[in-house]
C-alpha positions in Angstrom: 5.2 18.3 19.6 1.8 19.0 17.7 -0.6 21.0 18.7 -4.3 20.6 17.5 -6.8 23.5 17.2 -10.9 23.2 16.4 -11.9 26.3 16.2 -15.7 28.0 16.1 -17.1 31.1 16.3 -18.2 30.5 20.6 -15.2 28.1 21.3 -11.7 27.2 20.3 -10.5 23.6 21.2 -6.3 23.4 21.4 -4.8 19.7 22.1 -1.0 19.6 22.4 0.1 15.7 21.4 4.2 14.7 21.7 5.5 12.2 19.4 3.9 9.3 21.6 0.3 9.9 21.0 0.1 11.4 24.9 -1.9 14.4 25.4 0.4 16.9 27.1 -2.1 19.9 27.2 -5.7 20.1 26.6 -7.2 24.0 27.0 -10.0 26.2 25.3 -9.9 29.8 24.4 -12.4 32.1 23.1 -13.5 31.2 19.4 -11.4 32.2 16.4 -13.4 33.1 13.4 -11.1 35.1 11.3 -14.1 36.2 9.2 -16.0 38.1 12.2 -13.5 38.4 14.8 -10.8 41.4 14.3 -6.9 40.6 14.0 -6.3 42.4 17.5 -8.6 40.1 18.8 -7.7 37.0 17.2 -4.1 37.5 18.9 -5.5 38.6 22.2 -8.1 35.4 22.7 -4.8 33.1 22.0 -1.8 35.2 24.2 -4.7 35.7 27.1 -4.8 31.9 27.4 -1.5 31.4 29.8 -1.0 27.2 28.9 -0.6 28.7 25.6 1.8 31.5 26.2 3.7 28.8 27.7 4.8 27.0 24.7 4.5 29.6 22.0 8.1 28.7 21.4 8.0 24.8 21.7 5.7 24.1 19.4 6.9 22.4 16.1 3.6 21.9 14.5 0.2 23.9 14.7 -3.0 22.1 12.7 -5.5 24.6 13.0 -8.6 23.7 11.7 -11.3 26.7 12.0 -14.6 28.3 10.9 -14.5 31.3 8.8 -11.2 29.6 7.2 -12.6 28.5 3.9 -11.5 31.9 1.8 -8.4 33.0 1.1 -8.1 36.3 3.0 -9.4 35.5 6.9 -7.2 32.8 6.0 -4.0 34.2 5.7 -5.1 37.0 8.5 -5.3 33.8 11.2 -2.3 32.0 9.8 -0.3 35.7 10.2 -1.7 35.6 13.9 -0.1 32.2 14.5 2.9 32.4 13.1 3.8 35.7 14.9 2.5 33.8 18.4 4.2 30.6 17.7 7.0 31.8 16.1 8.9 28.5 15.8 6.3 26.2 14.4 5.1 24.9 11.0 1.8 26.2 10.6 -1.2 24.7 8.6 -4.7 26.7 8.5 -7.7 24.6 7.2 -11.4 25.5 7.4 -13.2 23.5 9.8 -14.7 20.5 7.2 -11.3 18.9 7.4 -11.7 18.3 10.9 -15.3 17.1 10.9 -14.7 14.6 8.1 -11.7 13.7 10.1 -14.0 13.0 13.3 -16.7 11.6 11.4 -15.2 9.3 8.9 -12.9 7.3 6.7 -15.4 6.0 4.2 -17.2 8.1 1.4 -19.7 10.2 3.0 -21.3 13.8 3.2 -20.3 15.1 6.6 -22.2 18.3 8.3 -21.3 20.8 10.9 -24.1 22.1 12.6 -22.7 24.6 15.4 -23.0 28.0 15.9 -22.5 28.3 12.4 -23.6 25.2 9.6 -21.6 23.4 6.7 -21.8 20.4 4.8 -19.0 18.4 2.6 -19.0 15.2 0.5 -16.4 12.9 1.4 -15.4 10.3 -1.4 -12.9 8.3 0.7 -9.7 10.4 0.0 -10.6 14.2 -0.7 -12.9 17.0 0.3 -15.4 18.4 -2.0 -17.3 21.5 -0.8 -18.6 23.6 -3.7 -20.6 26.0 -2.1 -18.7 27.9 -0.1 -20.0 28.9 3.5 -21.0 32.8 3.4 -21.8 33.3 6.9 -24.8 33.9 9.4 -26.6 37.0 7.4 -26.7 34.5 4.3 -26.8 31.0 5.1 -26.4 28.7 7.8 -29.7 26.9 8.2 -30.4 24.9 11.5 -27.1 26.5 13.2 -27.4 28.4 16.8 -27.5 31.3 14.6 -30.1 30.7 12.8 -32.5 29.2 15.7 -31.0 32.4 17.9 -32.6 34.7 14.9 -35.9 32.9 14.8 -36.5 33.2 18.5 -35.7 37.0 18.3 -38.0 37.7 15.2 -40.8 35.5 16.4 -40.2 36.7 19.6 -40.9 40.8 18.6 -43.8 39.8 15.5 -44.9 38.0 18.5 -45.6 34.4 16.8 -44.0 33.2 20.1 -46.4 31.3 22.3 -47.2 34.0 25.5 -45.6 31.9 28.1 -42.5 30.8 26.3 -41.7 34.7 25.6 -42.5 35.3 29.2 -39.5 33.0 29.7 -37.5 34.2 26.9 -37.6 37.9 28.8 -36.7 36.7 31.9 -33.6 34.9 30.9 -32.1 37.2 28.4 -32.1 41.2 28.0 -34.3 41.7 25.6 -34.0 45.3 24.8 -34.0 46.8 21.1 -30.5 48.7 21.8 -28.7 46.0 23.5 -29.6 43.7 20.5 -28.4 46.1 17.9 -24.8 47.1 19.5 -24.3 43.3 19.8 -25.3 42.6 16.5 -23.9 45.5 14.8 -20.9 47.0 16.9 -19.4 44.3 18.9 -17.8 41.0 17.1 -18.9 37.7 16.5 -22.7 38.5 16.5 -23.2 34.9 15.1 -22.0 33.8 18.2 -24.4 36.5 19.9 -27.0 35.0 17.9 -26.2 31.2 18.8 -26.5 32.1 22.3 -30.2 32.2 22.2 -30.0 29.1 20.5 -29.3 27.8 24.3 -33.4 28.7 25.1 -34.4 26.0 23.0 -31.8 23.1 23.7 -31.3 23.9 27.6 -35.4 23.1 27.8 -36.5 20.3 30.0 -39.1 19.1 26.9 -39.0 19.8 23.0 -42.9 21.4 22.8 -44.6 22.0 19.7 -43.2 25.2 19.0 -39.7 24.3 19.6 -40.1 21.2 17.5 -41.7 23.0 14.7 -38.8 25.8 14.9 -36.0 22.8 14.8 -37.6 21.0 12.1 -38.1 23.8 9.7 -34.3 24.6 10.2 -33.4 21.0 9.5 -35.5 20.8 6.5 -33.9 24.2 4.9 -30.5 22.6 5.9 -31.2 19.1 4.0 -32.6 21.4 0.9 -29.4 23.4 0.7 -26.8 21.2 2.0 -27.2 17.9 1.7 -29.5 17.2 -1.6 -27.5 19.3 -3.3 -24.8 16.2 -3.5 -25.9 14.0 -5.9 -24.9 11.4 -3.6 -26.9 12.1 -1.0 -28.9 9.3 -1.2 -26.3 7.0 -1.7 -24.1 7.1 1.1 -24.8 7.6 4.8 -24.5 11.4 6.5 -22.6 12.3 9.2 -23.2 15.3 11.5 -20.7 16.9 14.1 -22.0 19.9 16.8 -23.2 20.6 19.6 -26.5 21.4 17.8 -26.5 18.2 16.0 -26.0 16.4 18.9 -29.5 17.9 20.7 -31.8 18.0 17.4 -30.8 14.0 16.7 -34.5 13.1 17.1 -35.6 15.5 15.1 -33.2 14.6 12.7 -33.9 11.2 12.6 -37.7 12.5 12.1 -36.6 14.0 9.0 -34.4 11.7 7.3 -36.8 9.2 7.0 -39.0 11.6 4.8 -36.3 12.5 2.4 -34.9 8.9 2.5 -32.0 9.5 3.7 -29.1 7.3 5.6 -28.1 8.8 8.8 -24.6 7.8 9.9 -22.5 9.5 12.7 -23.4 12.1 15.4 -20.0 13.5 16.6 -20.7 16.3 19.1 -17.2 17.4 19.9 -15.0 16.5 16.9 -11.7 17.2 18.6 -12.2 13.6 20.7 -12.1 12.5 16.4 -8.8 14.4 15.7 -6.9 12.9 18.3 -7.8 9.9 17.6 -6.9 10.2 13.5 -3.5 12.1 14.7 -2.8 9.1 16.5 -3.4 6.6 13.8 -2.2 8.7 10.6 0.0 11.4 11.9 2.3 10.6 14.5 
């Protein structure tokens, strides 16, 4: 059997496929960011989930593919984690742009992950080519939950939020200066801490002038650093998978037609994509 793993920094995805193409388990654990989440807690998010405890011996082949896994060391920390949980399996660690050009597309492309954290790749039919590699929430990551998370914080204290939007933003999350800073700063995955604000803006019954502006400034940084840095870009089309993708596609549309540029494919959950290309080029 092969077992299947997407994992983020809010969210891990695990499919369990046999031989046939049938889905035999379908779960979700906590995410499993080796760059911000301890190796304790790595192993505890996985042997917490009980499906998973169930077959850490029948699995023959784990396909992780994960955020935080594009350098060397978080890595091989996650891959160490596996293979001491599912001791009897053939395990392959991949950063997360594998799967999303998986989901997205088999033609020559630039796919982008916009999630709690962001990414971009270009796709020429047959290989992955990511040059810059991702360096986290405190450096990068434009238009990720992250990033809109930080702005509503910052414009939220400098007080550039409009008066009755930060009414609501105090009502619906704790707002206080020492709560923010032990989550940031003592607790893991504050990039998923962050993202979670990120939920203000796309759980709204309307986009409003503020939160368009906000989204559209993101998406704009994200298209400067990400996507026109390929000199294909205008060339061939661009996919996008997330769940923040997915709710800023208007605005996305919005902005590809001023930098003249072809959208393609908005996946929102890009482990629907992986069983699919399992199915077709795996099993």
């Amino acid at each position: 059997m092969i077992l299947i793993a997407d994992g983020g920094s809010t969210k891990c995805d695990w499919i369990l496929l046999d031989r046939s193409g049938n889905v035999v388990l379908k779960t979700q654990t906590e995410g499993l960011n080796p760059a911000v989440v301890p190796q304790d807690d790595l192993a505890h998010r996985i042997s917490s989930n009980l499906e998973l405890a169930a077959i850490f011996g029948q699995v023959e082949q784990l396909d992780f593919y994960g955020a935080g896994c594009g350098t060397e060391t978080p890595r091989k920390m996650l891959q160490d984690v596996l293979q001491q949980l599912f001791r009897k399996s053939n395990i392959d660690v991949r950063e997360d742009l594998a799967a999303a050009v998986y989901a997205a597309t088999t033609q020559p492309g630039i796919v982008c992950i916009l999630g709690t954290g962001s990414n971009s790749c270009y796709f020429d039919g047959t290989k992955i080519h990511a040059p810059i590699p991702a360096l986290g929430y405190s450096l990068m990551d434009e238009a990720s939950g992250n990033y809109f998370g930080k702005k509503l914080l910052t414009d939220y204290y400098y007080k550039k939020m409009p008066p009755d939007l930060a009414s609501q933003f105090e009502q619906q999350y704790n707002l206080k200066a020492d709560e923010i800073k032990m989550n940031l700063y003592k607790k893991p995955n504050p990039n998923a801490y962050l993202a979670s604000f990120a939920q203000f803006i796309f759980t709204s019954s309307e986009i409003n002038d503020y939160f368009y502006a906000l989204i559209k400034k993101g998406v704009e940084a994200f298209i400067e650093c990400r996507i026109l840095t390929f000199k294909e870009a205008h060339d061939v089309p661009i996919h996008f998978i997330g769940s923040i993708a997915h709710f800023s596609e208007a605005i996305i549309r919005d902005c590809f037609k001023t930098y003249n540029l072809e959208l393609g494919n908005i996946v929102r959950r890009p482990i629907d994509g992986l069983i699919a290309y399992y199915i077709k080029n795996k099993l």
